[in-house]
C-alpha distance (Angstrom), angle and dihedral (degrees) to the residues before:
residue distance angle dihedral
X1 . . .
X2 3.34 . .
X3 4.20 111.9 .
X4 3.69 121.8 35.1
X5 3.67 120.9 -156.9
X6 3.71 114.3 -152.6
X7 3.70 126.2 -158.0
X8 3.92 116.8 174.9
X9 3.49 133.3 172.6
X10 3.78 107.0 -132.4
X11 3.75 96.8 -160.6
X12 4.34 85.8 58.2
X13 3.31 89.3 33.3
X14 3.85 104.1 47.2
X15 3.77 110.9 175.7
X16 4.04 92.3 21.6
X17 4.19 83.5 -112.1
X18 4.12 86.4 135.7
X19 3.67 83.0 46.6
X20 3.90 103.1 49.6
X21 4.28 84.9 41.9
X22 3.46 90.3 55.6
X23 4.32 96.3 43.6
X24 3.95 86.3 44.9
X25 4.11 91.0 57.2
X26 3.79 90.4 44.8
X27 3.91 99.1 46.7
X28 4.32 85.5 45.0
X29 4.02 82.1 53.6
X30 3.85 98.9 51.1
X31 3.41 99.0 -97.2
X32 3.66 136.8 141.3
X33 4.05 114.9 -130.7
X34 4.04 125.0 -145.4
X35 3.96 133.4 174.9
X36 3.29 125.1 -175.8
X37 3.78 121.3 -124.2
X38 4.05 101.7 -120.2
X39 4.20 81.8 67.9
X40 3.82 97.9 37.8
X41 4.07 97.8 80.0
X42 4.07 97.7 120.2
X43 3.29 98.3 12.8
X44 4.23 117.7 143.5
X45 3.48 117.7 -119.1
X46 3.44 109.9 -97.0
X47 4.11 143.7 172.8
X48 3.89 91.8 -147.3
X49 3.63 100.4 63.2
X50 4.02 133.6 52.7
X51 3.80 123.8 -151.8
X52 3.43 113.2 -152.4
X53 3.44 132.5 140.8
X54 3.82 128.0 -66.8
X55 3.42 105.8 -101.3
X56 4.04 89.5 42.5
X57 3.64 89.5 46.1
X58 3.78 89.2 61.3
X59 3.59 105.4 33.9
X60 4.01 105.5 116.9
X61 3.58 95.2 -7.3
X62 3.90 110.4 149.9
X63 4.19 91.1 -151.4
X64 3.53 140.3 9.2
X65 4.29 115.9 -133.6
X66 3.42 109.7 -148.8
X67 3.68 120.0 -169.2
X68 3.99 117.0 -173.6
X69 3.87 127.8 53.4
X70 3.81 134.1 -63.0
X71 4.22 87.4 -67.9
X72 3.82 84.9 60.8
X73 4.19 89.5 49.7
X74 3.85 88.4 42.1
X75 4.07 89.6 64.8
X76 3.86 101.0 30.0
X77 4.13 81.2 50.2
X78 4.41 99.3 74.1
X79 3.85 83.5 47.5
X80 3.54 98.2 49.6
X81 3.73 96.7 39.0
X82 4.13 91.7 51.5
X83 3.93 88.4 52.4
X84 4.09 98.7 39.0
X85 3.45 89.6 -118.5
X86 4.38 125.4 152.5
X87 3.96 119.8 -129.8
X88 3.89 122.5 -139.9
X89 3.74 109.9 -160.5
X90 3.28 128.2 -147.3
X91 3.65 124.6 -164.6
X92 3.71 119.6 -124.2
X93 3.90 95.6 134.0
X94 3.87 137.5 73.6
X95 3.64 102.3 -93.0
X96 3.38 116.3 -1.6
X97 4.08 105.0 -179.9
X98 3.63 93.4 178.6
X99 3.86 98.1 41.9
X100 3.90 123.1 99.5
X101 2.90 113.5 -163.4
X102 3.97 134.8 44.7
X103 3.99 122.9 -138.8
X104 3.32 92.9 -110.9
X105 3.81 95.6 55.5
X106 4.36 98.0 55.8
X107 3.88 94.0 129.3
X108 3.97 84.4 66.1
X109 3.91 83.6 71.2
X110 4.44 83.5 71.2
X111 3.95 72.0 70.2
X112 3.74 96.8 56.4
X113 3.48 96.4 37.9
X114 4.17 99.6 55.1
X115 4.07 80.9 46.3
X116 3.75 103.2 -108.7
X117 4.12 88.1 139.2
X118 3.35 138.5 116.4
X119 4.06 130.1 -141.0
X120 3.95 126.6 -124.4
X121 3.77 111.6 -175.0
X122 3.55 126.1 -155.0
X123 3.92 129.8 -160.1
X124 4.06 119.6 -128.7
X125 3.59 128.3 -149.5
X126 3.81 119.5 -121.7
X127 3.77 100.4 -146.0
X128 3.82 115.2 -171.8
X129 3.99 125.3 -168.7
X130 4.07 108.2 -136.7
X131 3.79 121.6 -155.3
X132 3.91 118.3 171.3
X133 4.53 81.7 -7.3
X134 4.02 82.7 -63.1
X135 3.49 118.2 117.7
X136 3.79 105.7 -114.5
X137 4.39 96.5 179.7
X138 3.75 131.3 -17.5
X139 3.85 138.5 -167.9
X140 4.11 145.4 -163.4
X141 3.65 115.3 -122.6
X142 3.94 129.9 -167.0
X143 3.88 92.5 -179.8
X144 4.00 117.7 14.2
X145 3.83 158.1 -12.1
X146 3.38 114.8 -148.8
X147 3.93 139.5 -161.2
X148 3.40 122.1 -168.4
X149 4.01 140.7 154.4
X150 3.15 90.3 -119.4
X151 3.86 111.4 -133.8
X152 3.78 120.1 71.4
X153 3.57 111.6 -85.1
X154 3.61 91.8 13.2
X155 3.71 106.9 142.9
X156 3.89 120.1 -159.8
X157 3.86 134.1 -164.9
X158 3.94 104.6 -131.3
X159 3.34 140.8 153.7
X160 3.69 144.8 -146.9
X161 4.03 137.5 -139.6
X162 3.56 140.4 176.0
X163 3.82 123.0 -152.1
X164 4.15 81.8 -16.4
X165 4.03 100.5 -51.4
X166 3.33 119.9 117.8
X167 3.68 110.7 -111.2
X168 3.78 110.7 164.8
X169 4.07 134.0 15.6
X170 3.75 119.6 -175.8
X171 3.92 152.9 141.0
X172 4.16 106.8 -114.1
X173 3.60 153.7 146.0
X174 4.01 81.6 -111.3
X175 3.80 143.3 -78.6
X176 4.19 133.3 -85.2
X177 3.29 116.5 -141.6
X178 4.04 111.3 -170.2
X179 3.49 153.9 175.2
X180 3.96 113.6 -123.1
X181 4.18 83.0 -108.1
X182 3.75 81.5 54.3
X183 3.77 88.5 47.2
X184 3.54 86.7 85.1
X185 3.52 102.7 54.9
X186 3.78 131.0 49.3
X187 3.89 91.1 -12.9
X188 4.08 86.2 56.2
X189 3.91 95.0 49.2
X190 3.67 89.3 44.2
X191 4.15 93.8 59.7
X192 4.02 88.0 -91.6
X193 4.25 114.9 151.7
X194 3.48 107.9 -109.0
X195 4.15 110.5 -123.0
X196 3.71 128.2 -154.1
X197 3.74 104.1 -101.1
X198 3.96 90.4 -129.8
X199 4.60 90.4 67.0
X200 3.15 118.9 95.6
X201 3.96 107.4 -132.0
X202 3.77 147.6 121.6
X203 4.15 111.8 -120.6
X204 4.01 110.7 -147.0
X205 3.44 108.5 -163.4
X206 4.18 119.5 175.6
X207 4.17 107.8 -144.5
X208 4.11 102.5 -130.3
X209 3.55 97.1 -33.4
X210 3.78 119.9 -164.6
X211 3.75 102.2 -120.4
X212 3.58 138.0 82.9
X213 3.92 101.6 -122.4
X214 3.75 107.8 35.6
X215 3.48 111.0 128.8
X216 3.79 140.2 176.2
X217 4.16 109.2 -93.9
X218 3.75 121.9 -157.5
X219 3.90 109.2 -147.6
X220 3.76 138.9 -162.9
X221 3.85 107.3 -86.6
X222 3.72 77.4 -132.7
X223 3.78 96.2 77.1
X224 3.11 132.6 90.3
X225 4.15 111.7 -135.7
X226 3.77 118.9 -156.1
X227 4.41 107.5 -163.3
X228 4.21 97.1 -159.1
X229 3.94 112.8 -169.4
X230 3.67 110.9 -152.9
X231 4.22 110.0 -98.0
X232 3.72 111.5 -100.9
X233 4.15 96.9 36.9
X234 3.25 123.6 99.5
X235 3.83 118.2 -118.8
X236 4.22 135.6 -176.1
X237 4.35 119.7 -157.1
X238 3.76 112.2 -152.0
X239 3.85 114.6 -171.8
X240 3.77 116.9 -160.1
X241 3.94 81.0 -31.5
X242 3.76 103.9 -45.3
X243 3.43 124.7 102.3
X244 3.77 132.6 -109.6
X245 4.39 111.7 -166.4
X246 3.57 112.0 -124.7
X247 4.01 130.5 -155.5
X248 3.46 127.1 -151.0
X249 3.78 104.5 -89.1
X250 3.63 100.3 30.9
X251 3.76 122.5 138.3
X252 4.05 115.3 -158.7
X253 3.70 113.7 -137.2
X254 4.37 112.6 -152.0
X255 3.72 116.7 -179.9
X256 3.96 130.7 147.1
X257 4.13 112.9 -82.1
X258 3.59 134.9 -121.0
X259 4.17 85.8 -121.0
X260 3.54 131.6 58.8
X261 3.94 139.4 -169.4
X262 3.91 120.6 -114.7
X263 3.59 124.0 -156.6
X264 3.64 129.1 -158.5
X265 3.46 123.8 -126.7
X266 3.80 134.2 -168.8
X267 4.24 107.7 158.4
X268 3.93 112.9 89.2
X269 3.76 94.3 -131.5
X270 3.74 130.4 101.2
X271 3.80 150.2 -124.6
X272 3.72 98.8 -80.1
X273 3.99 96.2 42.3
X274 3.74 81.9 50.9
X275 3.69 98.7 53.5
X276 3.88 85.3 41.9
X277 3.78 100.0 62.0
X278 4.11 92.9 34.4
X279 4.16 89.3 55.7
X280 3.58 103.0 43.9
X281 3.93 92.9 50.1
X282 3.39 113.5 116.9
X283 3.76 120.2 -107.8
């Protein structure tokens, strides 16, 4: 390789010394080192490393580093996925499903960097806010949509369709919409099925709906899903944990997008050895 994107979070990473380990392995392989400036504030001056902006910081990098947890993939993700670029992640979180590599394990990253890697790739969802059938705001996600009434203990009347037929009506906190990377996350913890990462498919999963036989539905990535809140009840959008504004009227439109996220991958184990280690760490 010969340009390294970095992409730390400073509040996991406090001190950048994750940071400067992993720009001293790349510049002792050959390889040129860029940040960009939204995750430079703190950082020590140092020869190894260029700030630049974002979109200069990426341009004809052959990887993106990112230190932090699966939040800190979820926003390095749109970038990456808009310039065809694979993400390395290195654990510095609690979890970290989607992350690689563990701090303790940086010189694997001399792996990466001669090309002895593998890729994973991971569909997005194209979510699309509708007001009056015009898209009024839309987002990429790598884990989730999510509709919710917004306050705690807020319960909404909504209702879900696929490709235009009804499919679900209930009362609820709200609905998850995910990707099967996102499977693992809020969809999981909410009594979601957890799907292999490589499927293609859209994971509906009503938040504490009040009815006896609503179940989570795994769709066709193919589909397109519409969530429609009932007129007259307030409703909040939250994609891959940012928030989209919603009106009064507004329909949200998920389907499966044009880009995707890939993930590098350098240990020899699988899926289910993965999920295995990540679940029974301790909290």
């Amino acid at each position: 390789m010969k340009k390294v994107a970095l992409y730390p979070n400073p509040e996991r990473d406090k001190g950048f010394g994750a940071t400067l380990a992993v720009a001293a392995l790349c510049r002792a392989a050959g390889a040129a080192v860029t940040l960009p400036e939204i995750c430079a504030a703190g950082l020590p001056d140092t020869p190894d490393i260029a700030v630049c902006p974002e979109a200069e910081a990426l341009r004809g990098a052959d990887c993106i580093v990112v230190l932090g947890g699966d939040g800190t993939i979820l926003h390095a993700a749109k970038a990456a996925s808009r310039a065809d670029i694979p993400i390395l992640g290195v654990n510095l979180g609690r979890v970290g499903f989607m992350t690689e590599l563990e701090a303790d394990e940086l010189p694997l990253l001399r792996e990466v960097l001669a090309g002895r890697f593998s890729r994973d790739r991971r569909m997005m969802l194209k979510v699309e806010v509708l007001r009056g059938g015009l898209v009024a705001g839309e987002a990429l996600a790598l884990n989730d949509a999510v509709l919710t009434g917004g306050l705690t203990g807020r319960v909404i009347p909504l209702e879900v369709l696929s490709d235009g037929q009804p499919i679900l009506g209930f009362f609820g906190d709200g609905v998850i919409v995910a990707t099967p990377t996102g499977s693992t996350a809020y969809s999981m913890s909410a009594g979601g099925p957890i799907v292999e990462p490589a499927a293609d498919s859209l994971v509906v999963t009503p938040l504490c709906p009040h009815a006896l036989f609503t179940r989570s539905i795994v769709f066709s990535a193919g589909r397109r899903l519409t969530l429609r809140p009932k007129p007259g009840n307030p409703a909040f959008l939250t994609v891959d944990g940012s928030s989209l504004p919603l009106q009064p009227g507004d329909e949200v439109s998920i389907g499966r997008a044009p880009s995707h996220t890939t993930l590098i991958r350098v240990k020899t184990y699988g899926f289910y050895e993965h999920l295995n280690r990540k679940l029974h760490r301790p909290p």
